[in-house]
C-alpha positions, 0 to 999 in steps of 0.5 A: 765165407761171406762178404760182412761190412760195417755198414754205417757209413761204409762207401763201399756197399754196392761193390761188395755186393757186386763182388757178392753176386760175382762170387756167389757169397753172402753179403751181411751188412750190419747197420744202425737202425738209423741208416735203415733202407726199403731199397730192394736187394738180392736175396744174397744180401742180408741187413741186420739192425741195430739199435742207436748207440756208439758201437752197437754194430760193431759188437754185433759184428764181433758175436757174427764174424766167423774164420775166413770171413772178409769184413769192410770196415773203417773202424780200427778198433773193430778190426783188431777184434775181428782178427783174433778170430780169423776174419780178414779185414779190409779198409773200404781204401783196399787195405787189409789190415794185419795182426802185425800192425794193427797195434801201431794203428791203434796207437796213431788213433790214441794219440790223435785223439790225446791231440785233440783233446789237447786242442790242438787240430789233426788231419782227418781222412782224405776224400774218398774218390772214385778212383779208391772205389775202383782200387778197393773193388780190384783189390778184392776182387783179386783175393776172392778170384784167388781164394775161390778158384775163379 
């Protein structure tokens, strides 16, 4: 099992790296290469870059992501192909998303974008708090604790 995150723009980072350390489990985080870092990380935790370029982590995402994997992304689209491979897929709010619904979530998406093309306006995503951060961290925290016997 390891800790995978959709690096770009993820704002959960130093949480799963927290749960990481915790657990003792690797931490993969993929990532454009515009988002590159010098900041020094514990050996746990790995980066992999890729180049500029609309969905270019997400592919590499999908060739890496392994059964019982856990994998941080905002991005329903890679979810939906994380999960045919047996990796469990949470948003950085702490929801897991679920072979069950990710096709309505796909959907709301389509029609959202069919909206704006329309012109007409949608609402984005809300402000990330801290108090998401700190439900995100409870919640995974809660699953590995059960899954690792901890």
């Amino acid at each position: 099992m390891r800790l995978m995150i959709d690096g770009d723009g993820s704002p959960v980072k130093e949480e799963v790296i927290q749960l990481g350390k915790k657990f003792q489990l690797p931490v993969l985080i993929v990532t454009s290469i515009d988002h590159y870092t010098n900041k020094e990380e514990p050996e746990f935790v790995h980066f992999i870059y890729v180049d500029k370029g609309a969905e270019r982590a997400d592919y590499e995402i999908v060739k890496l992501v392994e059964p019982n994997d856990i994998l941080v992304t905002q991005d329903y689209g890679l979810a939906s192909l994380a999960l045919p491979k047996g990796a469990r897929v949470f948003h950085h709010s702490g929801e897991e998303y679920k072979k069950e619904t990710i096709d309505i979530l796909l959907n709301q998406r389509y029609m959202s974008a069919q909206m704006r093309k329309a012109g007409k306006k949608t609402k984005g995503p809300k402000a990330f708090t801290k108090k998401d951060r700190e439900h995100f961290f409870m919640v995974l925290n809660e699953l590995l604790a059960k899954e690792l016997g901890k």
